[in-house]
C-alpha positions in Angstrom: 33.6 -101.0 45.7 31.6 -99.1 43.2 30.9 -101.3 39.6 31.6 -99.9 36.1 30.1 -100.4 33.0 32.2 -100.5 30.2 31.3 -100.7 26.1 33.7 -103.4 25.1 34.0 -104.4 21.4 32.5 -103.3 18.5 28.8 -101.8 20.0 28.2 -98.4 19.2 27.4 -95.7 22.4 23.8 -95.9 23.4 22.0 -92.9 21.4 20.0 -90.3 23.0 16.4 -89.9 22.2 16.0 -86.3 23.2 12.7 -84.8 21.6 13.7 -81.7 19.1 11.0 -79.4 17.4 10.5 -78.9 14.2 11.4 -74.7 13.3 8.2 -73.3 12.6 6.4 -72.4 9.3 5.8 -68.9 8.7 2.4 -68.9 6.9 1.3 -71.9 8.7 -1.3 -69.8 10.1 -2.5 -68.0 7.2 -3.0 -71.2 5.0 -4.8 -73.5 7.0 -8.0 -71.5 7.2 -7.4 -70.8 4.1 -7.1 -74.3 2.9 -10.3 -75.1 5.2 -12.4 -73.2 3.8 -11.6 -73.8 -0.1 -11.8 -77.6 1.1 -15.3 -79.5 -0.4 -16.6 -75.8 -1.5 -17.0 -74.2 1.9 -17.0 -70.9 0.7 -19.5 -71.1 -2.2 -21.7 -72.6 0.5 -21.2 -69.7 3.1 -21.8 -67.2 0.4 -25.4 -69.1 -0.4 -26.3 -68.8 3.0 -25.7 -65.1 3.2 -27.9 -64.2 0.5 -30.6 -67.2 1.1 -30.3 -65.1 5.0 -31.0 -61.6 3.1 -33.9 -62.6 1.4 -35.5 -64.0 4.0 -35.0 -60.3 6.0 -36.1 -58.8 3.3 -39.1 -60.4 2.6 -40.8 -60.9 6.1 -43.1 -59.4 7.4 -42.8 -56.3 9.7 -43.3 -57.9 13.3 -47.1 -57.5 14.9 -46.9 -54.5 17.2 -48.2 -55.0 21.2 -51.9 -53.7 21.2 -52.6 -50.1 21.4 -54.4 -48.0 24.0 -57.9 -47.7 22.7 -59.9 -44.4 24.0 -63.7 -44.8 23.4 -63.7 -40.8 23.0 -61.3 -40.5 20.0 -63.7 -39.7 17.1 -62.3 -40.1 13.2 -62.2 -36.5 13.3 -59.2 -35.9 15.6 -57.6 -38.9 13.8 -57.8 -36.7 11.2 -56.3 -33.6 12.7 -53.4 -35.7 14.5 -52.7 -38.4 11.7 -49.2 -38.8 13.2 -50.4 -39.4 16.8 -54.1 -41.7 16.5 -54.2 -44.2 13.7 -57.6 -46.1 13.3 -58.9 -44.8 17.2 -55.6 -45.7 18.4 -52.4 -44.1 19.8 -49.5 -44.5 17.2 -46.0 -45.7 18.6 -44.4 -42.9 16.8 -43.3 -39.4 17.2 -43.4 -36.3 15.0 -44.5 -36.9 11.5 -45.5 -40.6 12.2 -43.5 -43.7 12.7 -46.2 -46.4 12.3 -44.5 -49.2 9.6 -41.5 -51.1 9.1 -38.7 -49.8 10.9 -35.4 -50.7 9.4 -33.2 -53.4 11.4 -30.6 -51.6 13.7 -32.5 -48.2 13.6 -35.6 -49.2 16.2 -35.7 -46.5 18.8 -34.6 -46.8 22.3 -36.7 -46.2 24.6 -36.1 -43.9 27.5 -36.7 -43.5 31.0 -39.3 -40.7 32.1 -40.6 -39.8 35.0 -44.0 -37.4 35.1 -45.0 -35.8 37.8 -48.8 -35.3 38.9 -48.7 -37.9 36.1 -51.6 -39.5 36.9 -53.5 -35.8 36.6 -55.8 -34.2 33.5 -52.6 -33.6 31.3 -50.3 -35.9 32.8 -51.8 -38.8 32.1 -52.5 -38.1 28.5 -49.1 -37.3 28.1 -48.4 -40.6 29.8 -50.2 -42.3 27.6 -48.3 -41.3 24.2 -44.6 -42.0 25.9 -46.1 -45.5 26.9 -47.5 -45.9 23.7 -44.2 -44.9 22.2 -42.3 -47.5 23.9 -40.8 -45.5 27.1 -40.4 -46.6 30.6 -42.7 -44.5 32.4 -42.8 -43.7 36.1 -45.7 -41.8 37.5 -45.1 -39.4 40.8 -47.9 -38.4 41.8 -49.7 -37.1 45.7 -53.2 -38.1 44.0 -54.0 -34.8 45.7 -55.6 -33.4 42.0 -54.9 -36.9 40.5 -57.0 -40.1 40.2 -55.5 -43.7 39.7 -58.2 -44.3 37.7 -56.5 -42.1 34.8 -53.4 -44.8 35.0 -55.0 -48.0 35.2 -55.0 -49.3 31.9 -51.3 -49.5 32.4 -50.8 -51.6 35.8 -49.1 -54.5 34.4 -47.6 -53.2 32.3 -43.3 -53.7 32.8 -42.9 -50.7 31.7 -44.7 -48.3 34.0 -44.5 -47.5 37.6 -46.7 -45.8 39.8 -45.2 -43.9 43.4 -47.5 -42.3 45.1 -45.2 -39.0 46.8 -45.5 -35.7 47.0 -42.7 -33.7 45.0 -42.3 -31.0 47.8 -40.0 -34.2 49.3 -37.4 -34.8 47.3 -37.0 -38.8 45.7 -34.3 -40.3 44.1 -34.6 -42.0 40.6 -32.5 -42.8 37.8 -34.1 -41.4 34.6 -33.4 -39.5 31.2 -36.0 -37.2 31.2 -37.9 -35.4 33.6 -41.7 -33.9 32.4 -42.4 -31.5 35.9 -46.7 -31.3 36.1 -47.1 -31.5 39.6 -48.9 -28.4 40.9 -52.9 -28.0 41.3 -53.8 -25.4 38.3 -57.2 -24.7 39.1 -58.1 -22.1 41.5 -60.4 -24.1 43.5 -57.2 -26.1 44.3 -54.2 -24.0 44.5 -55.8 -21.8 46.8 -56.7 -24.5 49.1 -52.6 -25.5 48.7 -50.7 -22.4 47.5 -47.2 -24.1 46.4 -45.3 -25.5 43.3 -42.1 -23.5 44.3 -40.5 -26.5 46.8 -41.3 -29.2 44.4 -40.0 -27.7 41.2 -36.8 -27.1 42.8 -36.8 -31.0 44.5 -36.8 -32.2 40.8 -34.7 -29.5 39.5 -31.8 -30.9 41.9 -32.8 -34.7 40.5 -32.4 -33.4 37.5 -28.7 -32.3 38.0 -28.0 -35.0 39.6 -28.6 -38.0 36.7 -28.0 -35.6 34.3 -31.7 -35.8 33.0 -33.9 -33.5 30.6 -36.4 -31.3 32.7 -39.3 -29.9 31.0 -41.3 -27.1 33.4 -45.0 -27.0 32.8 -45.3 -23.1 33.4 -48.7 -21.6 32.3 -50.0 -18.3 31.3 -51.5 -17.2 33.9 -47.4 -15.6 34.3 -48.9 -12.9 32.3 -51.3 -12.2 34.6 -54.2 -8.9 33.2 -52.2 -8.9 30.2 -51.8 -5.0 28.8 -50.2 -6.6 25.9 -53.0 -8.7 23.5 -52.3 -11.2 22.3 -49.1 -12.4 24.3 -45.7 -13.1 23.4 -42.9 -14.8 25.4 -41.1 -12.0 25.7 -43.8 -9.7 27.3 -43.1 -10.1 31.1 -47.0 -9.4 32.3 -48.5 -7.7 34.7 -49.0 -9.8 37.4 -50.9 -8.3 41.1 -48.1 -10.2 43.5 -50.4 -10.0 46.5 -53.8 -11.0 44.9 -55.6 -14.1 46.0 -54.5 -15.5 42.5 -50.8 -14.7 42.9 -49.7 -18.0 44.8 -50.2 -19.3 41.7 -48.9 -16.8 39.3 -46.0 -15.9 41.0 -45.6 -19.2 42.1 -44.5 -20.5 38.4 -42.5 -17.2 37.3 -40.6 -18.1 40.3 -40.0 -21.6 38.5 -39.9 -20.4 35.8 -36.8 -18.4 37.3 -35.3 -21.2 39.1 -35.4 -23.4 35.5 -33.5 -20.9 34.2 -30.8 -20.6 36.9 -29.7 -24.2 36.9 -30.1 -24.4 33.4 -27.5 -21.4 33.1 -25.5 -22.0 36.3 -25.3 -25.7 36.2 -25.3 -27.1 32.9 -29.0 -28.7 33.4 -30.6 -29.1 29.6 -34.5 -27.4 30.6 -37.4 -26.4 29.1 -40.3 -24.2 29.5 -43.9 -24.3 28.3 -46.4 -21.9 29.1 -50.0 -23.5 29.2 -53.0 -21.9 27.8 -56.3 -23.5 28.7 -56.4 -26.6 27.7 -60.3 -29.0 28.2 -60.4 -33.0 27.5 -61.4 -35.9 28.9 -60.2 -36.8 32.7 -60.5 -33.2 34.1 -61.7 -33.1 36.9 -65.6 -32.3 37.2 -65.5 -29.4 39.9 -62.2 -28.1 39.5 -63.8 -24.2 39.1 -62.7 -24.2 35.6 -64.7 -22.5 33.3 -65.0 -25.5 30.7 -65.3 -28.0 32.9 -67.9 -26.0 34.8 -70.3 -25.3 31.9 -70.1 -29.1 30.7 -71.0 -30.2 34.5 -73.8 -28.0 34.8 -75.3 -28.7 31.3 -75.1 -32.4 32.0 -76.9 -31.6 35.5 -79.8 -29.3 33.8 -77.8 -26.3 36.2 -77.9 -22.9 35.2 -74.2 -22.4 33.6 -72.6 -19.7 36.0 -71.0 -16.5 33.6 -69.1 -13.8 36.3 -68.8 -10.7 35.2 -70.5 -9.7 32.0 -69.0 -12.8 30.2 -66.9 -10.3 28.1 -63.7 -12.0 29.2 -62.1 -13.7 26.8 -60.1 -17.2 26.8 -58.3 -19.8 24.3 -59.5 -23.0 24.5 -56.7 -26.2 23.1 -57.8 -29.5 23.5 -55.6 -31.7 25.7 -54.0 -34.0 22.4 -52.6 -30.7 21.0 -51.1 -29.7 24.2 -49.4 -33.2 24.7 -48.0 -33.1 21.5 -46.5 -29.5 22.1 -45.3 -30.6 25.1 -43.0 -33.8 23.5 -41.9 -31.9 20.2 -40.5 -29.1 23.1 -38.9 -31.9 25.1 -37.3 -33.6 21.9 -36.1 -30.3 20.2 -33.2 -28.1 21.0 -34.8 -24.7 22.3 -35.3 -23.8 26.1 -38.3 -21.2 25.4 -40.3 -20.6 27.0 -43.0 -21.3 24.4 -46.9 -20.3 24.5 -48.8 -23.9 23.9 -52.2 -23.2 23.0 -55.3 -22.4 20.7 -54.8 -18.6 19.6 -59.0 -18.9 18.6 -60.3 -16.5 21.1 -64.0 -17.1 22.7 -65.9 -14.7 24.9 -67.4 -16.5 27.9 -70.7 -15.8 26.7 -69.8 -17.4 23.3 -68.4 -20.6 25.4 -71.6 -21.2 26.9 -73.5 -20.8 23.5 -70.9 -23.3 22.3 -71.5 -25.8 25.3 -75.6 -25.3 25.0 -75.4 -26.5 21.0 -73.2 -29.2 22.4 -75.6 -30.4 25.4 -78.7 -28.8 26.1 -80.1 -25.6 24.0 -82.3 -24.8 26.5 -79.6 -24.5 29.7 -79.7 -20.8 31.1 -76.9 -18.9 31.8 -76.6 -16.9 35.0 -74.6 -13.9 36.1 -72.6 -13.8 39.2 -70.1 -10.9 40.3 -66.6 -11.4 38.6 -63.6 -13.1 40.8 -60.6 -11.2 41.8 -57.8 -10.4 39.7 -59.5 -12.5 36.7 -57.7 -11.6 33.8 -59.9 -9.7 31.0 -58.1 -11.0 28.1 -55.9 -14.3 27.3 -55.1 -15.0 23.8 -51.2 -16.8 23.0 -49.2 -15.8 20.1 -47.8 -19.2 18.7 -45.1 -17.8 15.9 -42.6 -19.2 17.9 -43.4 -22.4 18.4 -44.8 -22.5 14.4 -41.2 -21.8 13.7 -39.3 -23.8 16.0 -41.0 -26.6 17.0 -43.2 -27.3 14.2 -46.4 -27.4 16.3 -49.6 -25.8 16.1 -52.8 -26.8 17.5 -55.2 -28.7 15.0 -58.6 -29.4 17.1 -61.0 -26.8 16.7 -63.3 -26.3 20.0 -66.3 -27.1 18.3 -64.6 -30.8 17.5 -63.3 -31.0 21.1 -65.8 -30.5 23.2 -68.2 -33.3 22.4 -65.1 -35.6 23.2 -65.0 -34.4 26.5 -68.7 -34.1 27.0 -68.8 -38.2 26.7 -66.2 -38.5 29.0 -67.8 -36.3 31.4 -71.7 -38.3 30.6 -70.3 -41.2 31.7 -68.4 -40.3 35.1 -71.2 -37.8 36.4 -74.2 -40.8 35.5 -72.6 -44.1 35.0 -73.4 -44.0 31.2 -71.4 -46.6 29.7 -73.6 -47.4 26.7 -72.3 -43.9 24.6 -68.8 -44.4 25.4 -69.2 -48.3 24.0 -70.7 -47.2 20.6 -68.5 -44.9 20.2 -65.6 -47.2 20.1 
């Protein structure tokens, strides 16, 4: 039988302890931080340490840069013709008009991802030099065919730069911003002996559509061919011999110059195009066939200096900084070209070796050899267009240049160290 409990008498019912919330405050939310920080002065405090912060930002000191690239065969006079790219012997970690200094917080540039090919060439590894210098990731491609690692050396360890060793006429895969395209030999001796840019330049063409990168085409003016029209202009189309023993080479960059232009119209690929004039520096190589480079190494070796022809032919003559710098102000600017890149100050042959004999030897001879095929009679760029548009124009003089390169050239054909050391 089930048992009941019954309240008898005067007790009250047991009374339920249920928990019940309090309704909530409207601008509970609002005052409490409100009330925290107005608590013991917070606020003046926080407002101390703000400006106690932006003094202290202000007044510090710009932080100490990583150590330049020093180049034993920069003289104070081209720091004086490029004061935007060499400051004190050394390469500047600006572009354009000069960055060196203070740079504002939030505003530091970042840096981009480049590849060069035949980077570790003459050209290329100049070139390479300023975008490391400028605080780029750099990656060299390079077959080494016209190349020397040498030129690249001072940067292995360096996090920032990578070296493959390829050949461009396979196509590679990369992830980069911009693409600078110098593989192909240039001087006859070479190109000859490998007659072909066309395969590469459309390998890194596609790479370039692919990741969306900038391509810059080295093109040169030898697309002008025996120029009828003196001096030239972009839009003069040359007169080019298509079957010559030079024309692997000529017609080999109007064709990529032609492809440059296709995917840049036909698939949206940002390009650029620079014609070369001849450019001389340090790092070309010493038997290239190159007129420059051939009069330096025969002075140096007490060899008569080798004129074909009668030494009428004439030539421009940039030195390799002023190309370099060309070649980035065309990469960062908005216009495709093509542009002419070099010196418009016109030597004769005969003057060049009268130029290289006050440099090394004033007693070298000059001998006379039957003139090559095809060799153009006159080569002399008009530059208007890339005074106007790109703000460049070459500011070495050859007479300024050359000893630069004849130190550089000292040392590698004898071993001479000791002028390179003093001057550094």
């Amino acid at each position: 039988m089930a048992s009941e409990l019954i309240f008898r008498g005067h007790d009250s019912p047991p009374v339920s302890h249920a928990y019940s919330p309090k309704p909530p405050k409207p601008w509970l939310t609002v005052a409490r931080p409100i009330h925290y920080m107005l608590r013991e002065q917070r606020l003046v405090f926080t407002f101390i340490g703000i400006a106690i912060a932006t003094v202290i930002f202000t007044l510090r000191p710009s932080p100490t840069p990583h150590a330049p690239i020093t180049y034993p065969y920069i003289s104070s006079e081209l720091t004086q013709q490029h004061p935007s790219t060499y400051q004190n012997g050394h390469l500047t970690t600006g572009f354009g008009t000069g960055s060196v200094g203070k740079i504002p917080l939030g505003l530091k540039r970042k840096g981009l991802r480049i590849v060069v090919t035949g980077g570790a060439g003459f050209v290329g590894s100049h070139l390479v030099d300023r975008l490391m210098s400028r605080g780029d990731s750099v990656i060299v491609v390079d077959n080494f065919f016209t190349g020397r690692k040498e030129n690249v050396m001072h940067h292995f360890g360096n996090p920032r730069f990578e070296l493959i060793r390829h050949d461009v006429v396979e196509p590679i895969l990369l992830e980069v911003d911009q693409i600078f395209h110098l593989a192909c030999p240039a001087s006859p001796v070479h190109y000859k002996h490998n007659p072909t840019n066309v395969v590469g330049t459309l390998n890194m063409l596609g790479l370039a559509k692919r990741v969306g990168a900038r391509f810059l085409l080295t093109s040169t003016s030898e697309v002008y061919g025996d120029p009828l029209q003196h001096p030239q202009v972009e839009t003069y189309w040359g007169n080019v011999n298509p079957i010559g023993v030079r024309s692997c080479y000529d017609e080999g960059k109007r064709t990529a110059e032609t492809l440059t232009m296709d995917y840049h119209r036909g698939a949206g690929v940002e390009a650029r195009i620079a014609r070369i004039f001849n450019t001389y520096g340090p790092r070309m190589c010493i038997d290239d066939g190159r007129v420059v480079s051939n009069f330096v190494a025969q002075a140096l070796r007490k060899e008569p200096l080798t004129v074909y022809g009668d030494g009428k032919q004439t030539r421009s003559f940039q030195y390799v900084s002023d190309l370099v710098e060309g070649l980035m102000r065309l990469m960062e600017g908005e216009h495709v070209g093509p542009f002419n890149l070099g010196n418009p100050g016109e030597f004769t042959m005969l003057e060049l070796a009268q130029v290289v004999q006050e440099t090394i030897d004033p007693n070298a001879k000059i001998e006379f050899r039957p003139n090559t095929e095809d060799d153009p009679h006159k080569r002399k760029p008009d530059i208007t267009k890339a005074k106007e548009l790109l703000g460049w124009e070459p500011k070495v003089p050859l007479r300024k240049g050359l000893p630069m390169m004849v130190s550089d050239f000292r040392r590698r054909v004898f071993g001479d160290h000791k002028e390179v050391a003093s001057s550094a």
